[in-house]
C-alpha positions in Angstrom: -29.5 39.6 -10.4 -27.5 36.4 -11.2 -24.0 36.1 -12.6 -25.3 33.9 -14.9 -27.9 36.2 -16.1 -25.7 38.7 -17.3 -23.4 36.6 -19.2 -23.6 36.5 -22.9 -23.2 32.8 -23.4 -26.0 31.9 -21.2 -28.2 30.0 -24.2 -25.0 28.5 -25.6 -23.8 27.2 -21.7 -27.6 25.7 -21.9 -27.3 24.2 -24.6 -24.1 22.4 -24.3 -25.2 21.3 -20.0 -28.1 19.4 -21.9 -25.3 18.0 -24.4 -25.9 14.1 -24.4 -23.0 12.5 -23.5 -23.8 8.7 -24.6 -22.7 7.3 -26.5 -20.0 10.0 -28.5 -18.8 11.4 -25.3 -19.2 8.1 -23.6 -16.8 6.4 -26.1 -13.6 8.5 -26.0 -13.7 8.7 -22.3 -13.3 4.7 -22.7 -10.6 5.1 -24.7 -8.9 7.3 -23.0 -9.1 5.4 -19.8 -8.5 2.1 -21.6 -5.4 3.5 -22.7 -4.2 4.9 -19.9 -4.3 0.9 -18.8 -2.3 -0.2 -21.4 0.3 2.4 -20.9 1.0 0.8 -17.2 3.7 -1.8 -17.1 2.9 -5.4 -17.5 -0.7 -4.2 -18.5 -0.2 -5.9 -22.4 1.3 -9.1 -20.8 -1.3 -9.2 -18.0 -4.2 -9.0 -20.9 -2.0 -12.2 -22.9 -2.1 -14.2 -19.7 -5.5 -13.4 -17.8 -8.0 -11.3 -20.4 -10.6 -11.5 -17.3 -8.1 -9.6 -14.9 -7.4 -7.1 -17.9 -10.9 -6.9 -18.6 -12.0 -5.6 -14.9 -8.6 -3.5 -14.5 -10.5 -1.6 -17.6 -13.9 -1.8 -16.3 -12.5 -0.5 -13.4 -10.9 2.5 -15.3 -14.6 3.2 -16.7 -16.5 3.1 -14.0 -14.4 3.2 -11.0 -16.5 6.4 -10.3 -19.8 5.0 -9.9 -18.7 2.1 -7.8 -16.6 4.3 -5.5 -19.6 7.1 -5.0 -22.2 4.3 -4.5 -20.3 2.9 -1.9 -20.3 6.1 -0.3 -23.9 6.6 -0.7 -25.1 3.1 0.4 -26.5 2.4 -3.1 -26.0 -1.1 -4.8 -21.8 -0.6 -6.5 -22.8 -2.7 -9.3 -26.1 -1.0 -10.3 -24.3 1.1 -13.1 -23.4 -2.0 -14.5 -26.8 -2.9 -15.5 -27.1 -0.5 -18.2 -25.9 -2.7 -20.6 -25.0 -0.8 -23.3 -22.4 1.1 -21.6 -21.1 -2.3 -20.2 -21.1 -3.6 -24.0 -19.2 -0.3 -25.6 -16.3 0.1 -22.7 -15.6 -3.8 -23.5 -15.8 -3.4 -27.0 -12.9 -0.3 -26.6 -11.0 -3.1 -24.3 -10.8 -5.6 -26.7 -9.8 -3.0 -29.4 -7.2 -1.4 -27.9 -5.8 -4.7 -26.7 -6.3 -7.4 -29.3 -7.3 -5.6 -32.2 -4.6 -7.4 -35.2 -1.8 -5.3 -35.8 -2.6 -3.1 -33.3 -4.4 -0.7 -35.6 -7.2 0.6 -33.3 -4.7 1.5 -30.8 -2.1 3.6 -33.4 -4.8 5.1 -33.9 -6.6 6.8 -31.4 -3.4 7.2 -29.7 -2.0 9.1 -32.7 -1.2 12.5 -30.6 -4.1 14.7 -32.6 -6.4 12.2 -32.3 -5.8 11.2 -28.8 -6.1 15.6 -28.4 -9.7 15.3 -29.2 -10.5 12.2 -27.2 -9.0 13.7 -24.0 -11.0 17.1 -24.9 -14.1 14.6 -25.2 -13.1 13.2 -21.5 -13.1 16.4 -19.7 -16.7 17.1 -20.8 -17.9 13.6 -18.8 -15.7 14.4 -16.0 -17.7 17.5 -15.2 -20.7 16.2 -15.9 -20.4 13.3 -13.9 -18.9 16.1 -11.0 -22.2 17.9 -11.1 -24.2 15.3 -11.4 -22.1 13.7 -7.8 -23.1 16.7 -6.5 -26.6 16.8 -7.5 -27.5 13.3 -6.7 -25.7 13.9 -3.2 -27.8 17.2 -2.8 -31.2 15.5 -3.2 -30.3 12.8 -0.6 -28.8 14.7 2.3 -30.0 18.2 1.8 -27.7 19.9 3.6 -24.9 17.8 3.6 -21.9 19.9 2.4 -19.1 17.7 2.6 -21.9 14.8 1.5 -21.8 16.8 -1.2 -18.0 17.4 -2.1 -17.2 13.6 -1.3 -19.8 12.4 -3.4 -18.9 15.2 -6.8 -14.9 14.3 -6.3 -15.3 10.8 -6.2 -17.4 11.0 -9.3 -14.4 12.9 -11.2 -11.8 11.4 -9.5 -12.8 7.7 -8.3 -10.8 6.0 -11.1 -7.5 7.3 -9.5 -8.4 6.9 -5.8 -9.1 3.1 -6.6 -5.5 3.2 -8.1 -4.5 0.8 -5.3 -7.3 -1.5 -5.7 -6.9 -1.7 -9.4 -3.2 -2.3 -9.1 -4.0 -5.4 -6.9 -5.9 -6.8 -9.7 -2.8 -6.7 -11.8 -0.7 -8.3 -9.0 1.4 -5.2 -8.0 1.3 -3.3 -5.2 2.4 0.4 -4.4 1.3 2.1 -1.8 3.8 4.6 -2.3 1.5 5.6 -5.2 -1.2 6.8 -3.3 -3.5 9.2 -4.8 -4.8 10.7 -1.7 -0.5 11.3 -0.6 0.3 12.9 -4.1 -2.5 14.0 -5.7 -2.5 14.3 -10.1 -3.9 17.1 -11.9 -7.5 15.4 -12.3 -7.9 14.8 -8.6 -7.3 17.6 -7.8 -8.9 19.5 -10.7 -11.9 17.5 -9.5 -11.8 18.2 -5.5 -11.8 22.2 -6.4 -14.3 21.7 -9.3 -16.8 19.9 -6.7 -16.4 22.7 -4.2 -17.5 25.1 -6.9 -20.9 23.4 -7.5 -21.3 22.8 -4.1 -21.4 26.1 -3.5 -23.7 26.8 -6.7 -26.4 23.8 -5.3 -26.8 25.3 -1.7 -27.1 29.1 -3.6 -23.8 30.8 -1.9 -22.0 31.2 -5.9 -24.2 33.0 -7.6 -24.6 31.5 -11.0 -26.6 29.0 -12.7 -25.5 25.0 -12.9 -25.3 25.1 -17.1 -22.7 28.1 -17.1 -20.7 26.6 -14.2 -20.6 23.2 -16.4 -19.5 25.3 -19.6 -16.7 27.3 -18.0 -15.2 24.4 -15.9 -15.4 22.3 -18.6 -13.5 25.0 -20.7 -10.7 25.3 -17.7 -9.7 21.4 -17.9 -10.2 21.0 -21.6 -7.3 23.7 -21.9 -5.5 22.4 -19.1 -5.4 18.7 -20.6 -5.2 19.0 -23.8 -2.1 21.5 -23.1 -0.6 19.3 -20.3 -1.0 16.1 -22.9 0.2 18.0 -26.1 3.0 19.2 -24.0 3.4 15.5 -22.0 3.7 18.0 -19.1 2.8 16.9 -15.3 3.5 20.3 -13.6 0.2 21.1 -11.9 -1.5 24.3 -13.1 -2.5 25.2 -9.7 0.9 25.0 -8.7 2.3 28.5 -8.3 -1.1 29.1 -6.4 -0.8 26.4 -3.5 3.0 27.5 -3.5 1.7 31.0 -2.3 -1.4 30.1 -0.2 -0.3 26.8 1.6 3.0 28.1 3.4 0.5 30.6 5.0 -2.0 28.6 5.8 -0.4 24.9 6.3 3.2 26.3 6.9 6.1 24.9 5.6 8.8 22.5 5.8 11.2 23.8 7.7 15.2 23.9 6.2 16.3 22.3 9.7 13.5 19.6 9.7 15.9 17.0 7.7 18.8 17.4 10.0 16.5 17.5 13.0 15.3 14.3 11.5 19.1 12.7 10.6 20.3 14.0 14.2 17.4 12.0 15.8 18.1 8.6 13.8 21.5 9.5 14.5 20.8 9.7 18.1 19.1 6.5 18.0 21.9 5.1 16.2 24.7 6.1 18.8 22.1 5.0 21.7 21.7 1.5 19.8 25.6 1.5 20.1 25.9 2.8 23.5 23.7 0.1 25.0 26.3 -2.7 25.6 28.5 0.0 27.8 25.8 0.0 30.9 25.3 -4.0 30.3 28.8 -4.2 31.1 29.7 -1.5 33.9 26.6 -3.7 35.5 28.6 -7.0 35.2 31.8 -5.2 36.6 29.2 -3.7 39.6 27.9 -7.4 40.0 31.5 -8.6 39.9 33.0 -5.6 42.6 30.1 -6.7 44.4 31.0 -10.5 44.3 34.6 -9.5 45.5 33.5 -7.8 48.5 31.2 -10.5 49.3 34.4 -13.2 49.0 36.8 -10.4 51.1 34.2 -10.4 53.9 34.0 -14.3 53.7 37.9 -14.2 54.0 
């Protein structure tokens, strides 16, 4: 007998898994990504001087995602952008957010409680478009596992592994800033998440897709909408990875900095000590010179 067929909720996880999430759903995960745009530096000046840049720095914060996975998979990048209507509604959120007169549209879905319930609304795509990775990934290599988890994360998380790309667009550059190095909350939110339904699409977690969907989606719409209320960026699975990782990744060692300053200190005091054997080899050349001219005497 299934997990999921002992759980209560089982009709109401159904019912929200077959949730439509365009174009409701669809619209405040634009805004949300739109905003978080505007909120980098230089991104309001950037939109003044080149709206076309501006206006693929968003696209790119809409459907990063679907251009990253289809890369992956060998499909055509651009083919999400044929459905128009998306196209037409994450533009529309673009030019609102960024040129709408007195900046209305943008006080006001990033008026806190509002902003809440756009964020909530943001989590829901996430994990469908996770599952969905994961599904798509599952028809086309069947038993491709990690097929399967790069296709799901890249689908919840492409957005921020394009960071880098999307940055170049705006003319800066920090690779110091990459995702991959120091992972946010949503990445890595979304790397667990597309283990889970991994798992559940080649039968080893036994419970059905629509309840998996509903509880996940529960997890990150708490953890967001705490973490955003809050402006926190303290990872929940923190105190976790602080436990599990030393045992299974070890850890820094204490000594490991000094070890580290004694080496480029090493190097330093070699760098210095160079010129001493440079010049005991002129005084060998020039004791060998002076035996030379005492034989010729």
């Amino acid at each position: 007998m299934e997990l999921s067929e002992a759980l209560p909720l089982g009709d109401l996880a159904a019912a929200f898994a077959a949730l439509p999430v365009f174009p409701l759903f669809d619209t405040a995960y634009f805004i949300v990504s739109v905003l978080y745009l505007k909120y980098e530096p230089g991104a309001v000046e950037m939109s003044r001087k080149s709206p076309f840049a501006s206006w693929l720095c968003a696209m790119l914060h809409c459907f990063g995602s679907y251009v990253l996975a289809a890369l992956l998979l060998g499909e055509a990048p651009l083919e999400h952008f044929s459905h128009n209507s998306s196209v037409v509604l994450a533009t529309a959120v673009w030019y609102l957010i960024f040129f709408c007169p007195m900046n209305l549209f943008y006080k006001c879905v990033s008026f806190l409680p509002v902003k809440l319930i756009f964020v909530a609304m943001k989590e829901v795509v996430r994990v469908r478009k996770i599952a969905a990775g994961v599904h798509h990934a599952h028809h086309l290599y069947h038993h491709g596992w990690f097929v399967m988890m790069a296709t799901g994360w890249v689908k919840g998380s492409g957005v921020a592994l394009l960071s880098n790309f999307e940055q170049l667009l705006r003319g800066v550059w920090k690779p110091e800033t990459n995702e991959i190095l120091h992972m946010s909350f949503p990445t890595k939110a979304s790397l667990y998440g597309t283990v889970l339904f991994t798992l559940q699409q080649t039968h080893w977690l036994p419970i059905s897709e629509a309840n998996l969907i509903f509880f996940f989606t529960m997890f990150m719409i708490v953890c967001k909408v705490f973490m955003t209320a809050t402006h926190s960026h303290a990872s929940p699975f923190a105190p976790l990875e602080n436990l599990v990782c030393p045992v299974l990744f070890g850890s820094v060692s204490s000594g490991h900095p000094g070890h580290h300053h004694n080496h480029h200190g090493a190097s330093h005091e070699v760098s210095h000590a160079a010129p001493p054997p440079a010049k005991s080899k002129e005084e060998l050349n020039e004791g060998t010179r002076k035996r030379k001219a005492k034989k010729a005497e």
